[in-house]
N, C-alpha and C positions, 0 to 999 in steps of 0.2 A: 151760919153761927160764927160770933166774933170768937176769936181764940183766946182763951185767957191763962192767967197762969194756972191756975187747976184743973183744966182740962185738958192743958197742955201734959203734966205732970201725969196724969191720970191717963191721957194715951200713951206716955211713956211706960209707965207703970203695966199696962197693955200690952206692952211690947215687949217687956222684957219678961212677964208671963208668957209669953208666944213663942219667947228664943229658949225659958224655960222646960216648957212643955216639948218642945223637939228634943232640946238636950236628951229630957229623960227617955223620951220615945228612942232616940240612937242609941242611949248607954243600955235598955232594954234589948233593943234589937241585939246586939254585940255580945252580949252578956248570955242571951238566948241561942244565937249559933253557936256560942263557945260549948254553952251546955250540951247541947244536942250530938257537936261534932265529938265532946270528950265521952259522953255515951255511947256512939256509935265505935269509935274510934277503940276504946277500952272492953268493947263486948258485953257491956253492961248487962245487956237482956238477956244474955246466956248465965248470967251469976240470979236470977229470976226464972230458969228452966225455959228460958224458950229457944228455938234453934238457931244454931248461928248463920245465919244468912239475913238478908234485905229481908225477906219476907219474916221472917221470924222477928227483927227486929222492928218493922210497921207491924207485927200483932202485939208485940208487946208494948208500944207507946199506947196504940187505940184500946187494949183492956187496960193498961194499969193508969192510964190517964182519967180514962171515962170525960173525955172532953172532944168533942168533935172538934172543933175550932181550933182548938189548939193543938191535937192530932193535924189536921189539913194542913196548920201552919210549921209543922215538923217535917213535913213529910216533902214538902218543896225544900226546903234545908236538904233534907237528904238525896232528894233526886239531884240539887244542886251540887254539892257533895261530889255524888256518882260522876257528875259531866266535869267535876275538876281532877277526880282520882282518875278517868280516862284518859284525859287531856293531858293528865300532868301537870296541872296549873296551878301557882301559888294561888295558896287560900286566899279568899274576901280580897279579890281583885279586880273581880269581874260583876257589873251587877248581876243581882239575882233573874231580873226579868230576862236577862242575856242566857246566862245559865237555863234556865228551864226552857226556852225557845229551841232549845237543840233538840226537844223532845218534839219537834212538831216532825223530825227530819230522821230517817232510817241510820242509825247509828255507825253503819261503815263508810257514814259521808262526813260526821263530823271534823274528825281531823284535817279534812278537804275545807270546811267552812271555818278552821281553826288558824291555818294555814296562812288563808284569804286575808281572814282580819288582822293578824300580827302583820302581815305584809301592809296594811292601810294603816297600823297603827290603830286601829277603832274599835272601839270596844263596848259603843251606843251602840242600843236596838236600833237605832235608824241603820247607821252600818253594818249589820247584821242582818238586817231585812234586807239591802243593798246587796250584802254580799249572797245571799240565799235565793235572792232569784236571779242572779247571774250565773251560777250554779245550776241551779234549776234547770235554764235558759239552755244553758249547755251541756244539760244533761250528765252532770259529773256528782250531781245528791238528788238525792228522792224523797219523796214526802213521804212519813210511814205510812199515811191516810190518803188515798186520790179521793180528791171535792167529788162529793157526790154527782151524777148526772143531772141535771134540771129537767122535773118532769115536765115538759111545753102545752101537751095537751091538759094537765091538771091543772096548770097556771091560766091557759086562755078558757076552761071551764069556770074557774073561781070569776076570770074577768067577764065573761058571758055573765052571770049570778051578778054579781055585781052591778051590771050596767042594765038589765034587767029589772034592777030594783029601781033604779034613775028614772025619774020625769023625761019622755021625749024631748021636749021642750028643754029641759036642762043640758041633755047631750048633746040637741045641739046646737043650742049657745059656746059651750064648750067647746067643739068642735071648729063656729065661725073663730072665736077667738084663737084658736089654736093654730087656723089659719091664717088669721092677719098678721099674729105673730111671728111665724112663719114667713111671711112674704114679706112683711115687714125687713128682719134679718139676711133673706138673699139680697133686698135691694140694697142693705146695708153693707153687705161683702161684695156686690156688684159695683158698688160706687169705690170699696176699698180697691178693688184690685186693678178700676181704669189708670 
């Protein structure tokens, strides 16, 4: 499509709907942890009779809201919150997705992962993921959750069923090709490494 001047205009006009539409979505977001935090912060739910604690205050957003979704999305505010009033960290510094990651990790290790990243300077989940499993590694934080075990025999029952439903014939096709594949690739790391 040749570009003309009204269409030109009209992707303009596009775009600067695009950069509007974020604005508002940020001045939303900002304006929404302010709220939240000046609730939390002023003991709002206990002027509402509920108790003054975390728990008292997640029951009074989920009845007095009557909004799932927007309770959900308080409520990660708040957990995030927690991981800065522990920390000590100046507010809305750190992304949220950083903040709530701590919660994957037994709470007397945070400080040890908090540590880590002010020393890298890093405050991406990529460096955070980096720094958590060097940790991990080292056995200096723990995960509040260990990965389940993988049941082996449940999984090679599923693939028995599975392959049992397969055409002979299709397995193994499957199989020559997985061979040639296969022998294909050593002869190709046989030739790399003369």
């Amino acid at each position: 499509m040749q570009e003309t001047e009204g269409n030109f205009t009209d992707k303009k006009g596009k775009a600067q709907e695009a950069k509007d539409a974020l604005d508002r979505m940020k001045k939303h977001s900002d304006k929404l942890r302010k709220a939240i935090r000046y609730f939390m912060q002023r003991k709002l739910h206990c002027e509402l009779g509920y108790e003054d604690s975390d728990s008292g205050l997640r029951k009074c957003l989920k009845e007095e809201l009557e909004d799932e979704s927007l309770y959900s999305t308080l409520c990660r505010w708040l957990q995030a919150f927690y991981v800065e009033r522990s920390l000590k960290l100046d507010e809305n510094k750190w992304p949220l997705t950083v903040l709530l990651a701590f919660y994957k990790y037994e709470e007397d290790g945070w400080k040890k992962i908090y540590k880590k990243l002010c020393e890298q300077s890093n405050t991406s989940m990529k460096g955070f993921e980096e720094v958590c499993r060097e940790l991990l590694r080292d056995r200096e934080i723990k995960l509040k959750r260990e990965p389940k075990p993988q049941d082996y025999e449940k999984i090679a029952d599923k693939f028995k069923e599975i392959m049992a439903q397969l055409d002979k014939s299709k397995i193994t096709e499957i199989i020559n090709a997985l061979q040639i594949l296969l022998s294909d690739k050593s002869h190709h790391t046989d030739a790399e490494t003369r």
